[in-house]
DRENKOL-426277 format. One line per field, with one value per residue (C-alpha): residue number from 1; x, y, z; residue in three letters. Coordinates in pm, 1 decimal, always signed. Example, Ala and Ser with C-alpha at 12.3 -4.5 7.8 and 13.67 -1.06 7.14 Angstrom:
REM DRENKOL-426277
kolba: c(1,2)
px: c(+1230.0,+1367.0)
py: c(-450.0,-106.0)
pz: c(+780.0,+714.0)
badren: c(Ala,Ser)
REM end
This chain:
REM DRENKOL-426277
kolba: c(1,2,3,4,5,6,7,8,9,10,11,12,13,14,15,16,17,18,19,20,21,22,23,24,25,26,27,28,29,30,31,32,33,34,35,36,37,38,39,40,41,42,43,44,45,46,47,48,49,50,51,52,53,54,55,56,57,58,59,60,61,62,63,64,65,66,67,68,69,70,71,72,73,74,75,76,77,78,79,80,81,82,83,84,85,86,87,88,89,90,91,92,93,94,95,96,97,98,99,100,101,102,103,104,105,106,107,108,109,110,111,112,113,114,115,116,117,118,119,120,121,122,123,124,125,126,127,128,129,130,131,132,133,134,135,136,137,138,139,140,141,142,143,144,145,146,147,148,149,150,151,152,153,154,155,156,157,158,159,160,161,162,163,164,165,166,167,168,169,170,171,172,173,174,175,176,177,178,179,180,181,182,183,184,185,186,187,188,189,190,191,192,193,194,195,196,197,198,199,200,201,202,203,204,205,206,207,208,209,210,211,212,213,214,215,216,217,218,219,220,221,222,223,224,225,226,227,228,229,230,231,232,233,234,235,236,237,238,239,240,241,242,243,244,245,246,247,248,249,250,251,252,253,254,255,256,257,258,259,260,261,262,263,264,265,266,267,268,269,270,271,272,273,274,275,276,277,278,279,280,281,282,283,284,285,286,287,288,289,290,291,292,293,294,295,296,297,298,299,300,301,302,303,304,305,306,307,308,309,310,311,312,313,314,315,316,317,318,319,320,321,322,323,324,325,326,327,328,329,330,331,332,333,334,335,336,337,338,339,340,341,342,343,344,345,346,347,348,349,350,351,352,353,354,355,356,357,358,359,360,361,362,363,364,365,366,367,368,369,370,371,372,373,374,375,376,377,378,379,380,381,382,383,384,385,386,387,388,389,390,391,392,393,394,395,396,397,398,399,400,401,402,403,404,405,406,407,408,409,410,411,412,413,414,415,416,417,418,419,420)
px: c(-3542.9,-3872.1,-3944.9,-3729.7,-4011.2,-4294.6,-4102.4,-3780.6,-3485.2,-3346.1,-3690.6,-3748.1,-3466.9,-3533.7,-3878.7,-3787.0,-3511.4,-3799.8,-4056.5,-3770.0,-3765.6,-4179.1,-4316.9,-4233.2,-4175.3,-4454.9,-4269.4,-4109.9,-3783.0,-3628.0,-3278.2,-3166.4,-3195.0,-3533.5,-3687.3,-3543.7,-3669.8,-4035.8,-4031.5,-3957.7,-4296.4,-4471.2,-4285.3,-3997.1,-3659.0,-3465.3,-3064.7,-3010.5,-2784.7,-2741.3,-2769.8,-2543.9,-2513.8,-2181.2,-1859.3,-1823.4,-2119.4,-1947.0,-1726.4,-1973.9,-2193.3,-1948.3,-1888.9,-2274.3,-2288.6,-1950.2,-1960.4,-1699.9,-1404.7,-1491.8,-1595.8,-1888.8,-2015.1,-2009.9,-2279.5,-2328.6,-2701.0,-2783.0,-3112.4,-2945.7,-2760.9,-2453.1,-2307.5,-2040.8,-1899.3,-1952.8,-1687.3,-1631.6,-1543.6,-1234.7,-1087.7,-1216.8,-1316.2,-1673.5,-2004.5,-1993.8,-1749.9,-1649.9,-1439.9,-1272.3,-1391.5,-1070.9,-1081.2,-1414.5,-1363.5,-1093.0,-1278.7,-1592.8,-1474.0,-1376.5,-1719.2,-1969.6,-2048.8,-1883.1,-2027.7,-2090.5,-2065.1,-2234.9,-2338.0,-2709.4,-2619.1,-2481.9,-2179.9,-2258.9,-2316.5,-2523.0,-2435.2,-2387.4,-2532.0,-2586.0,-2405.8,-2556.4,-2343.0,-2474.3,-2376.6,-2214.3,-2449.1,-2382.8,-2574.3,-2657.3,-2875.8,-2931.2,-3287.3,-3427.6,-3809.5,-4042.6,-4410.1,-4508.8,-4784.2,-4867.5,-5105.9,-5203.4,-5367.8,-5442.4,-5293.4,-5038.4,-4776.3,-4545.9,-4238.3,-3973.1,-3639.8,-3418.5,-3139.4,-3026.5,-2819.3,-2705.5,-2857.3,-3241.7,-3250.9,-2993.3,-3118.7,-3456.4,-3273.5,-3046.4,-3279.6,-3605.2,-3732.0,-3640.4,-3860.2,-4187.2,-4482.6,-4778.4,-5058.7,-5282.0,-5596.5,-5625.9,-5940.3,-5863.3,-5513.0,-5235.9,-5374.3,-5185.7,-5195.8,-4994.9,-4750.0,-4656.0,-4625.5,-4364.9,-4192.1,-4188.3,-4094.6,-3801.2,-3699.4,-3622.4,-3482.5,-3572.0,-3875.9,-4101.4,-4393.6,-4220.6,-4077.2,-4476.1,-4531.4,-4247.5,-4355.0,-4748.5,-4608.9,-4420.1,-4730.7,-4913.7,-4652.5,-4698.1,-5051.4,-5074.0,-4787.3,-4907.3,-4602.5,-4567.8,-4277.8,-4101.5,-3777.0,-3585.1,-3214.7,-3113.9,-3387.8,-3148.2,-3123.8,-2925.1,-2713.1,-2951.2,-3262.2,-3445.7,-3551.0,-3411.7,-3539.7,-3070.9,-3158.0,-3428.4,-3564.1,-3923.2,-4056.8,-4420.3,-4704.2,-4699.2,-5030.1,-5160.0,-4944.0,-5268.0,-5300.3,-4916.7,-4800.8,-4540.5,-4388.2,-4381.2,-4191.9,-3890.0,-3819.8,-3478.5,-3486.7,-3085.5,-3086.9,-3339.4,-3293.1,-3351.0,-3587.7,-3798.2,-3821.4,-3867.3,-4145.6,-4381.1,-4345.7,-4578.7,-4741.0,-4579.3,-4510.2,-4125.2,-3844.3,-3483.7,-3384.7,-3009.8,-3100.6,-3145.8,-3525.8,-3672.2,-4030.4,-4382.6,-4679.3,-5017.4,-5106.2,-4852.7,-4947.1,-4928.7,-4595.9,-4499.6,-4568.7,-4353.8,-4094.8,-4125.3,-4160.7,-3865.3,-3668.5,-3784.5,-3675.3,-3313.3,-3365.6,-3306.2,-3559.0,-3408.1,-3718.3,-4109.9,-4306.4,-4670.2,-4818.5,-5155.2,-5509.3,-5574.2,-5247.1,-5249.8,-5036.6,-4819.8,-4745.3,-4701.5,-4427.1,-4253.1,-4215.4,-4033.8,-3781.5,-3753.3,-3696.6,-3460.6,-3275.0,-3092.9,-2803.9,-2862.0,-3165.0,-3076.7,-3435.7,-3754.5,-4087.6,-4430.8,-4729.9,-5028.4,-5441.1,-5664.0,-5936.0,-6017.6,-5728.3,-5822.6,-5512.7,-5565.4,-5432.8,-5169.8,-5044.4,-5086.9,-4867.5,-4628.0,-4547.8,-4569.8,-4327.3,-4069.5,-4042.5,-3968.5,-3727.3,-3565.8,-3579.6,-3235.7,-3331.6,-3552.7,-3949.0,-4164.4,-4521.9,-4815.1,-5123.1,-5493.0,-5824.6,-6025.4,-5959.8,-5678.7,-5666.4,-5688.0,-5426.9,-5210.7,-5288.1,-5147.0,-4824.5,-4795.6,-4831.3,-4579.4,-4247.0,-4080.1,-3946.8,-4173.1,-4147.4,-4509.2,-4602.7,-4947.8,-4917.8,-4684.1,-4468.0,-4440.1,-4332.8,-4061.4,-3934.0,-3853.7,-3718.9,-3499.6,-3406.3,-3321.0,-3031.0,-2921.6)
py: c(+3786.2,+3916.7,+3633.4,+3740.0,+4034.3,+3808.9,+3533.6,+3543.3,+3578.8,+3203.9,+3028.1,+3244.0,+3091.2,+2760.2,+2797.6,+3000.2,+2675.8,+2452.9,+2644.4,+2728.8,+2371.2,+2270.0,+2518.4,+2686.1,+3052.3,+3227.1,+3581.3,+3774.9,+3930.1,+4275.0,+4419.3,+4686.4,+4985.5,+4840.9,+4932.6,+5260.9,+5342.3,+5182.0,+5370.6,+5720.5,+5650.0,+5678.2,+5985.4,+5786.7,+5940.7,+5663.5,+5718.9,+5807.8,+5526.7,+5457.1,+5084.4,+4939.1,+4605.3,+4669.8,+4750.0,+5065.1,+5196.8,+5202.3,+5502.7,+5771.2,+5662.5,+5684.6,+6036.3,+6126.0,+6003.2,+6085.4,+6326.7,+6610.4,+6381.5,+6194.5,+5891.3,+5656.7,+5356.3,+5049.2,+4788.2,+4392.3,+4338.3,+4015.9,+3849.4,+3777.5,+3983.4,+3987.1,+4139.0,+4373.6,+4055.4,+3848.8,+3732.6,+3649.8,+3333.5,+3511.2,+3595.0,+3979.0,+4047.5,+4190.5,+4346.6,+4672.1,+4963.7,+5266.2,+5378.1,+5681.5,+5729.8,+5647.9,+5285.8,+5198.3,+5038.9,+4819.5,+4708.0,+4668.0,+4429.0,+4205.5,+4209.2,+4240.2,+3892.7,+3755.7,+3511.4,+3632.7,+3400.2,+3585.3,+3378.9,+3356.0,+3241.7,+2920.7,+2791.1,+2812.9,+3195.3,+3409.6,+3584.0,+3992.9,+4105.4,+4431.4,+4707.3,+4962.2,+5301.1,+5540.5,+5875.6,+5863.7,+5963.9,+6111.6,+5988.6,+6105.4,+5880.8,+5501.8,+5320.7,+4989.6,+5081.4,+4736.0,+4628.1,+4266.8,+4033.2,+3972.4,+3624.7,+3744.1,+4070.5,+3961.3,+4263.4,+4436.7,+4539.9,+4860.7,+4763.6,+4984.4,+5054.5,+5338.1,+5141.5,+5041.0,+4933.3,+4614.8,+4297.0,+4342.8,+3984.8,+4078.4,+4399.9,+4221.1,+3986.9,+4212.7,+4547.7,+4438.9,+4734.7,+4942.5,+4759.4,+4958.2,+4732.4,+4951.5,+4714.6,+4858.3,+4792.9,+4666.6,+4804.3,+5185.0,+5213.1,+5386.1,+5720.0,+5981.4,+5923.7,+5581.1,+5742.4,+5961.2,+5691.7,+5509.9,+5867.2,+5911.8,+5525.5,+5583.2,+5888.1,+6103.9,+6402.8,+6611.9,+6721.6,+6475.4,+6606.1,+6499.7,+6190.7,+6085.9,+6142.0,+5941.3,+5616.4,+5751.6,+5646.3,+5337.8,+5151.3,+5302.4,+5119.2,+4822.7,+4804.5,+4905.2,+4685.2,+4384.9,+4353.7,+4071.0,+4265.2,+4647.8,+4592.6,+4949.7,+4880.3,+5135.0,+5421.6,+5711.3,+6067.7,+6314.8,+6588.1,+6815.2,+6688.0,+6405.0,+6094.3,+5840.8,+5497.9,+5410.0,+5079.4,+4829.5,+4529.2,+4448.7,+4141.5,+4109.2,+3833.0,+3682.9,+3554.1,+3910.1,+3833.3,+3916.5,+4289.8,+4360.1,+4294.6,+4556.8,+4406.5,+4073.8,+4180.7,+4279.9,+3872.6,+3845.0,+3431.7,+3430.3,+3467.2,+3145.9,+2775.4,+2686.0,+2386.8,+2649.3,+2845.1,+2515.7,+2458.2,+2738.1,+2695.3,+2465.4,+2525.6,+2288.3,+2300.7,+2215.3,+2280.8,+2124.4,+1955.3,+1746.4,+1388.7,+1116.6,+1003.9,+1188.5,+1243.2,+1288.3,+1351.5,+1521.5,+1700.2,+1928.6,+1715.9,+1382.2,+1535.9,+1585.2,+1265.3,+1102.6,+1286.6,+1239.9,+804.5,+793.4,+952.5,+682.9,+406.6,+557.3,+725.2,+1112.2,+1313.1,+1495.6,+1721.8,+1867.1,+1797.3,+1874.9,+1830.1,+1935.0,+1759.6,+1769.2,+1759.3,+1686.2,+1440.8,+1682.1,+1866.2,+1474.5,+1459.2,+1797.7,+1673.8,+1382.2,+1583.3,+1831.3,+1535.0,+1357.3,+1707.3,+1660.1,+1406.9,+1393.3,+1169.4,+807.7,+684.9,+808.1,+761.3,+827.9,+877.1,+959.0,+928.5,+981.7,+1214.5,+1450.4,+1301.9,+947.7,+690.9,+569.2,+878.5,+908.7,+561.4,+703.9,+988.6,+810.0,+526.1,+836.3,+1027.4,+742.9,+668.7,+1028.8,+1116.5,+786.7,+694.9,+564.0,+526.9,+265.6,+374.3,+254.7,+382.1,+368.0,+432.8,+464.4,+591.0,+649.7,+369.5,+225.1,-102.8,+7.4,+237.8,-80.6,-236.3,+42.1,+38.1,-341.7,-365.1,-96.4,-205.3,-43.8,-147.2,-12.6,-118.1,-77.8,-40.3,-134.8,+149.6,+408.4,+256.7,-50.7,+292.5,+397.2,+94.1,-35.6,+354.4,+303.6,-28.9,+14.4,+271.6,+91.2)
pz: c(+5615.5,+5756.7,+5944.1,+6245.3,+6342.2,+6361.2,+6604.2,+6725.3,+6482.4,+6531.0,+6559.9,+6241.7,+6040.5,+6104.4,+5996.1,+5716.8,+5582.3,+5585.4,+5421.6,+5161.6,+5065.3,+5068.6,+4900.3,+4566.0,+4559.5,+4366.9,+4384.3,+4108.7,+4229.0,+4050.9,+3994.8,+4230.7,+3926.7,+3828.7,+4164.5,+4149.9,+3836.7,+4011.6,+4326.6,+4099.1,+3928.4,+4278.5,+4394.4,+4683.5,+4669.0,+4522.6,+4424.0,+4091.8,+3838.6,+3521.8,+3430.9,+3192.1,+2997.9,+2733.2,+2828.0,+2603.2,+2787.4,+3150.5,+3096.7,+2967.1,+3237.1,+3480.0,+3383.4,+3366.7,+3745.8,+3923.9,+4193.9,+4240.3,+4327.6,+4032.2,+4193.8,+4167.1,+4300.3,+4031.4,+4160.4,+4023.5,+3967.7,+4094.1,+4246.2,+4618.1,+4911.3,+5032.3,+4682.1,+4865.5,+5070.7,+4807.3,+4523.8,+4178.5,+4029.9,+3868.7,+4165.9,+4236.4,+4568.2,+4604.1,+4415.7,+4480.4,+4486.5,+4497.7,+4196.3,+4007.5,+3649.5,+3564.9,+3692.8,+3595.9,+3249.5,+3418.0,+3677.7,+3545.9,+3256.9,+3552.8,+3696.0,+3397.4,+3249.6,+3525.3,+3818.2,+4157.5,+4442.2,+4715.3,+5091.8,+4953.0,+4570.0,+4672.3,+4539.5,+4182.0,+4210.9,+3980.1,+3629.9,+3624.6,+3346.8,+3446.3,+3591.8,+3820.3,+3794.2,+4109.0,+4231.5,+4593.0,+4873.0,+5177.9,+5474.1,+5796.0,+5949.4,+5837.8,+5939.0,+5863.0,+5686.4,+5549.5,+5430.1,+5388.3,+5420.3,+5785.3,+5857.0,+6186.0,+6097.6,+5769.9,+5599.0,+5539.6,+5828.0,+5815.0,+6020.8,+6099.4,+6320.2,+6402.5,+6350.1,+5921.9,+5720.4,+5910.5,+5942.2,+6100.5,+6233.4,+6458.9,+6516.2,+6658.7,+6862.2,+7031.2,+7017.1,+7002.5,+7181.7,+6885.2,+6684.8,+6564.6,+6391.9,+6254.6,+6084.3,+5774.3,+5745.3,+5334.6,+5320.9,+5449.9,+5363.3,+5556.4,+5748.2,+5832.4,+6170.6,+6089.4,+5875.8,+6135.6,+6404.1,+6139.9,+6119.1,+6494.4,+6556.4,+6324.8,+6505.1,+6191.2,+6247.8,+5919.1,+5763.5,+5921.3,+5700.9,+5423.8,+5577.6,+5645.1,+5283.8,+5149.6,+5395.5,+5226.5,+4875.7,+4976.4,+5093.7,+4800.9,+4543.5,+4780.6,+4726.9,+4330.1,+4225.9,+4452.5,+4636.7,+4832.9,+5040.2,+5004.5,+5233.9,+5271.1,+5424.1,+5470.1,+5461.6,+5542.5,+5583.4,+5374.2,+5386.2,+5246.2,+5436.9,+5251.9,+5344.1,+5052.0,+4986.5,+4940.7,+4887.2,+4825.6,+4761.7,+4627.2,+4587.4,+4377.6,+4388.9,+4048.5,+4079.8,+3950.0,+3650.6,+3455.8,+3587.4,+3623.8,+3278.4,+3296.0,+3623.3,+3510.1,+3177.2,+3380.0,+3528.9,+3487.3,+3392.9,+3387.0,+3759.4,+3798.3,+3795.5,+3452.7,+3565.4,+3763.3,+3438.8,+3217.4,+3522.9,+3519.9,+3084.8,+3118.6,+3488.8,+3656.1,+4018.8,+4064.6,+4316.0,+4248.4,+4585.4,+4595.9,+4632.2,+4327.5,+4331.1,+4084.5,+4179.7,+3986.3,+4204.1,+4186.2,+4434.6,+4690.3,+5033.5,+4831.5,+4711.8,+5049.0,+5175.9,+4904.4,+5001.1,+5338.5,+5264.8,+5023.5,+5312.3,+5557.5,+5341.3,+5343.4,+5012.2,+4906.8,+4707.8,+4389.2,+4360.8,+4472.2,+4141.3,+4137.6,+3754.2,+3940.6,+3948.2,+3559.4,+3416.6,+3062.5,+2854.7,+2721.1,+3088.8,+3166.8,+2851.4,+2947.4,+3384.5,+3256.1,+3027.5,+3334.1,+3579.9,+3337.2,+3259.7,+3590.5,+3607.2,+3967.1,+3888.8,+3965.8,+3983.1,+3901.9,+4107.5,+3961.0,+4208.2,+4061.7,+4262.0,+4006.2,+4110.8,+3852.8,+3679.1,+3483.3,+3543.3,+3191.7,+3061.1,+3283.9,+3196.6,+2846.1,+2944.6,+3098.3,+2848.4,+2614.5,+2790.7,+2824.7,+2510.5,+2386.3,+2619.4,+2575.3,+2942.9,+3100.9,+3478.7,+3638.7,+3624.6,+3972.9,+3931.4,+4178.5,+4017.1,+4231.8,+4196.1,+3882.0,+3568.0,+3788.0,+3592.6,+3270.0,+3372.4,+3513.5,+3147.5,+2998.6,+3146.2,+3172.9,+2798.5,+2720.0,+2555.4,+2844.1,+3179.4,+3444.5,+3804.5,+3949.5,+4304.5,+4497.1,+4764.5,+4812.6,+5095.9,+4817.0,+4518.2,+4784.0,+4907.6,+4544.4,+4409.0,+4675.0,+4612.8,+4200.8,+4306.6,+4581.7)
badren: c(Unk,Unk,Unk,Unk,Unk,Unk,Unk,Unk,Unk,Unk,Unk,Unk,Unk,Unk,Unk,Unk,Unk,Unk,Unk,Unk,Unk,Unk,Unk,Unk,Unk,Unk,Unk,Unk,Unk,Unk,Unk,Unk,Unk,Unk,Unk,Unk,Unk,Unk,Unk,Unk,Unk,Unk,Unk,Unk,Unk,Unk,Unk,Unk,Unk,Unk,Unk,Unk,Unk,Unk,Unk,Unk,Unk,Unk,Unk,Unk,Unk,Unk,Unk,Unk,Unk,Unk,Unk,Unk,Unk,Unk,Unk,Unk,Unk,Unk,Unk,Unk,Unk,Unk,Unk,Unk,Unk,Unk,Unk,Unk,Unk,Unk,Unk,Unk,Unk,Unk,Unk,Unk,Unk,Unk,Unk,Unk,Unk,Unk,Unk,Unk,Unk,Unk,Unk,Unk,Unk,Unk,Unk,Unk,Unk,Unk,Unk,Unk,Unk,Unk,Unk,Unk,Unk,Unk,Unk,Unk,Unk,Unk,Unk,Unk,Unk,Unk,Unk,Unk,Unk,Unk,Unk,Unk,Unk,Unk,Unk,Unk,Unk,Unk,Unk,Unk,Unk,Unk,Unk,Unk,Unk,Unk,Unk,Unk,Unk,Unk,Unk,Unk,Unk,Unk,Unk,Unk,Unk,Unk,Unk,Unk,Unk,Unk,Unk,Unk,Unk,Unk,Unk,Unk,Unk,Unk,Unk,Unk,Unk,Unk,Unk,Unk,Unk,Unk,Unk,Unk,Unk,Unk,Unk,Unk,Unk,Unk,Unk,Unk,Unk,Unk,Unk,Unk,Unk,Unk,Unk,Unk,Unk,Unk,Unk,Unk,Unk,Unk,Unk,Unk,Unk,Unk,Unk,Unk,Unk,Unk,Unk,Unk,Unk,Unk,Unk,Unk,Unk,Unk,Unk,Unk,Unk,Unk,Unk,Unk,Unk,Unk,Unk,Unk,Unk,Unk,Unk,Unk,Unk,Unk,Unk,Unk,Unk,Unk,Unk,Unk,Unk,Unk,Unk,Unk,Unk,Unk,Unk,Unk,Unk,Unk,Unk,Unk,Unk,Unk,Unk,Unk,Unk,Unk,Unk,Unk,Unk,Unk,Unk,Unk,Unk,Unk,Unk,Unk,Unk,Unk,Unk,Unk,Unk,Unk,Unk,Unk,Unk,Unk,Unk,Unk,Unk,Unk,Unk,Unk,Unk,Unk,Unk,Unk,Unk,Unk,Unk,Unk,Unk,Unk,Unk,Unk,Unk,Unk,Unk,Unk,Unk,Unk,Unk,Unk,Unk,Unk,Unk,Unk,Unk,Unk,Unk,Unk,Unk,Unk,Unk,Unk,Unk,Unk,Unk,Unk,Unk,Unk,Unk,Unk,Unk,Unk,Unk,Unk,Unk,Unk,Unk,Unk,Unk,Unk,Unk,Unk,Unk,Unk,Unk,Unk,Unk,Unk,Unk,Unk,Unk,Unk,Unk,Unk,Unk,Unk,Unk,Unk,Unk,Unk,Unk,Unk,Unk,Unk,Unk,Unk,Unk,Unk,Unk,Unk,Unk,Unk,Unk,Unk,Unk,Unk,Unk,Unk,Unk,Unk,Unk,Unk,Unk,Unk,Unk,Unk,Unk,Unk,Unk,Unk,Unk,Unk,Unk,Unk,Unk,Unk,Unk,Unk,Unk,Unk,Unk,Unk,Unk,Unk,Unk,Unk,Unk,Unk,Unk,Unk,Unk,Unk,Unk,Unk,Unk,Unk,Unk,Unk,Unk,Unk,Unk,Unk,Unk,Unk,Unk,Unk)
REM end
């Protein structure tokens, strides 16, 4: 989504569809309520909700968090956008709505445990397992407020626009003079002097004291909680004054797992590919793609280039599998059960340069590995690099059918060929 302020917003998408597909996404993701309750601990206005996960629960928290019409908004918790446009796969139209306490049990037993197919879910949509109940607000003045990672000035970058609550990729394209970018440097932090610049940049027309504050204690939960990205859409102004964070997303770097414990507890798995969770189990590197050659490499740019050589040879890729430089037999065991997990596997293709990693025990692991999950599929294997031959003996001698290749335009040539 970000990408559009750093290029322009089409160039931006495209780059942002490939990247989705190369490289596996090392960010952990919250629910809408948990981010509320996050941003509270560092002191940003953030709506008040109740979250609920039983149907007997929705009523008396309805009634804790109506307003004086005795309405309140009911929203679907799901990992992707698009929730209020989006629709269930029992025929209610969208995520999020505003409701009288009277309707909520009835409408909320239509969308709680229910699957919402939303433009960025994909077809197959994503379970609600949660229910957000929020009071109403009343808004005066939507903006667009977000922190992320920025390559060229190697920190972090505040951007913001006076304009919310819409899309901002069109917002850049068609305003992009509205657009305000204010770089941190990591090592100071934000001054005061940039937290007024956001504040005047976003044209608030409140307290802008306390405005300057409030953008103060959004960068300081994006540095503490290592967030890869804070995205407030909108940031708005209301009725009584404030500046409230209405809605957010926040995504975190999961490589500080080890100091962000707490965060890390709250991964909702349910809204993940269960082959990305059965993946990172056992460290493996693995993105589901929709073609039928299953593939095992080691190494992400010797991935790649299988990928890229199946593809030549009129072939289709099923997945980016990395088992790393020193997988051992085991990981070797548990990629072949995640490969062979997914019907859409026609073929599978093993490419393996032993560095670090001995192709002895990789032939080990493989013949291994076949023979546990009870392999159904043809096997091609090209094997180079350290013990090569005994590795070749290895699978040569095996009771099972493997298809081995000298080089890897040989390993794609004949994956393609078994399925053909």
């Amino acid at each position: 989504m970000l990408g559009a302020l750093r290029r322009s917003a089409k160039d931006a998408s495209k780059a942002l569809g490939r990247a989705s597909q190369l490289q596996q996404q090392r960010f952990l993701n919250i629910h809408e309520y948990q981010g509320a309750e996050l941003m509270g601990k560092y002191g940003i206005n953030a709506p008040h909700g109740v979250a609920v996960t039983k149907i007997e629960d929705l009523l008396p928290a309805a009634k804790k968090m109506a307003d004086s019409d005795g309405e309140v908004v009911l929203k679907s918790q799901i990992l992707a956008g698009g929730r209020g446009l989006g629709k269930f796969k029992n025929g209610l139209q969208g995520g999020v709505h505003i409701v009288n306490v009277d309707k909520v049990q009835e409408l909320g037993e239509k969308m709680l445990n229910q699957v919402l197919v939303t433009k960025q879910t994909g077809p197959a949509g994503k379970p609600v397992n949660t229910l957000y109940l929020a009071a109403k607000m009343q808004l005066t003045n939507e903006m667009y407020f977000a922190i992320l990672l920025d390559r060229a000035s190697a920190g972090p970058m505040m951007i913001g626009c006076s304009e919310g609550g819409t899309s901002i990729e069109d917002l850049a394209e068609k305003y992009p003079e509205k657009i305000i970018k204010v770089p941190v440097d990591i090592r100071e932090g934000i001054t005061d002097a940039q937290a007024n610049e956001m504040v005047e940049g976003l044209k608030v027309t409140t307290d802008k004291k306390a405005a300057a504050e409030q953008i103060k204690n959004l960068y300081n939960m994006f540095t503490s909680c290592d967030c890869t990205m804070v995205e407030v859409n909108p940031l708005a102004e209301t009725k009584d004054g404030r500046l409230i964070a209405a809605d957010a997303k926040l995504g975190f770097d999961d490589n500080a797992a080890f100091r962000q414990k707490e965060l890390m507890a709250l991964r909702d798995t349910s809204q993940e590919d269960p082959r990305d969770v059965a993946a990172s189990q056992y460290d493996l590197n693995y993105i589901g793609l929709d073609g039928s050659i299953g593939c095992m490499v080691n190494g992400a740019g010797l991935a790649m280039a299988t990928m890229d050589i199946i593809k030549l040879h009129g072939g289709s890729p099923a997945n980016f599998l990395d088992v790393g430089g020193n997988a051992t037999e085991s990981q070797i065991v548990q990629a072949f059960k995640l490969l062979t997990s997914d019907k859409q596997v026609k073929a599978l293709l093993v490419n393996i340069f032993g560095g670090i990693m001995r192709c002895d025990v990789v032939a080990q692991g493989i013949v291994n590995a076949a023979k546990e999950v009870g392999l159904k599929v043809p096997l091609i294997v090209r094997l180079e690099g350290t013990n090569v031959e005994k590795g070749k003996e290895i699978l040569k001698t095996s009771e099972h059918t493997i298809i081995p290749a000298d080089d890897l335009d040989d390993a794609a040539h004949k994956a393609v060929k078994s399925i053909s």
